[in-house]
N, C-alpha and C positions, 0 to 999 in steps of 0.2 A: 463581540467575538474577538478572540486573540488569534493569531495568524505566530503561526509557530514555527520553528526552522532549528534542527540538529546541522551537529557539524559537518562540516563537506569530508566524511570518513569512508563513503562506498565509492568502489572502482567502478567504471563507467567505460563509454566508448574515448575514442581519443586521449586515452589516456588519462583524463580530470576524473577525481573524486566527485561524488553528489552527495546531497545533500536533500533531505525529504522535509515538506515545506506541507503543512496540515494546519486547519483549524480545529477550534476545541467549541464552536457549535453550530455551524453553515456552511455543507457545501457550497453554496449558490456565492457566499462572500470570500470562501477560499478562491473561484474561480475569476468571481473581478479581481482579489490581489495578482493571480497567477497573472491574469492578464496585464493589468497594469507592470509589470515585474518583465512583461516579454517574454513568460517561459509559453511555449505552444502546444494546443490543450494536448497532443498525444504523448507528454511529458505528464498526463494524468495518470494516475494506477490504482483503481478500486478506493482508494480516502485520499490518497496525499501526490504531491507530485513530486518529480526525481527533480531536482534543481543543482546544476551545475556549479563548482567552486568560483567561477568568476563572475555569479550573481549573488553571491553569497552575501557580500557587507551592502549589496544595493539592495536587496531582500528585509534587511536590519535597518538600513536609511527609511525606506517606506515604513518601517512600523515592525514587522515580523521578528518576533521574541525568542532570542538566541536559548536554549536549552538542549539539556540531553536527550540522545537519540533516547533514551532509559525515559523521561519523562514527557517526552514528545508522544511516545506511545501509549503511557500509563496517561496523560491526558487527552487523547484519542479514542482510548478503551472508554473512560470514564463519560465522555460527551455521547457513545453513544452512536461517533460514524465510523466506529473502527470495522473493515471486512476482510477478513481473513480469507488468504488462497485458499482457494478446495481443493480436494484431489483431481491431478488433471485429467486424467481415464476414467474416472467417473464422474464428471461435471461434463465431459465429451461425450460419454454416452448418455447420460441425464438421468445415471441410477442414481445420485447421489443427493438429499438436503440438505443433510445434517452435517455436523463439524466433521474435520480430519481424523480418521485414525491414527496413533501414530506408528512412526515405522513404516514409511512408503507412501503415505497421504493416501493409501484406498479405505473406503470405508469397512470396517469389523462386520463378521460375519457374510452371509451370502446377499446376491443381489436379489432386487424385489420379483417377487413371481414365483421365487423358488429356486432360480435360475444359476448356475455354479459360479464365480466371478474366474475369468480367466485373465491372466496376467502373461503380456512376453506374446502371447498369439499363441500360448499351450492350445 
């Protein structure tokens, strides 16, 4: 397994960029690096974890393979653990399986049952 890490480019709290820290074929090995690394599991997010600017070159010491955020993802997709957000109104209600629509993340056409999808609290 490679333990991967894009640049520290996304805004964060306090101010520091993150930086998103994935593997390309084990979660089970991404979370002993997370661990060994000090980041703390609720820095996890569905594949990869937010990883702060000032763990960034300790992240590269331990092993973790500097690339772009562009190929961090395309070799996430490719492994296999990539999971994409769902829409959040309907993964809260639990109409939803399949992929996002686009344009507002609900899903296309009506909800299951028949049932009209209401948006806003119309």
């Amino acid at each position: 397994m490679t333990v991967l890490i894009d640049p520290p480019a996304w805004p964060g709290p306090r101010g520091l960029l993150f930086s998103h820290l994935a593997g390309d074929a084990s979660l089970e090995e991404l979370h002993a690096f997370a661990r060994e690394l000090g980041v703390p599991p609720r820095a996890f997010e569905r594949d990869h974890y937010d990883v702060p600017e000032t763990l960034y070159d300790r992240a590269v010491r331990l092993g973790a393979a500097p690339v772009s955020s562009r190929e961090l993802v395309a070799r996430l997709t490719a492994s296999g653990l990539r999971r994409r957000k769902r829409g959040r109104l309907a993964v809260q209600r639990g109409e939803f399986g399949g992929e996002v629509a686009p344009g507002g993340g609900l899903p296309a056409g009506p909800a299951p049952g028949g049932a009209e999808q209401r948006v806003g609290g119309e």
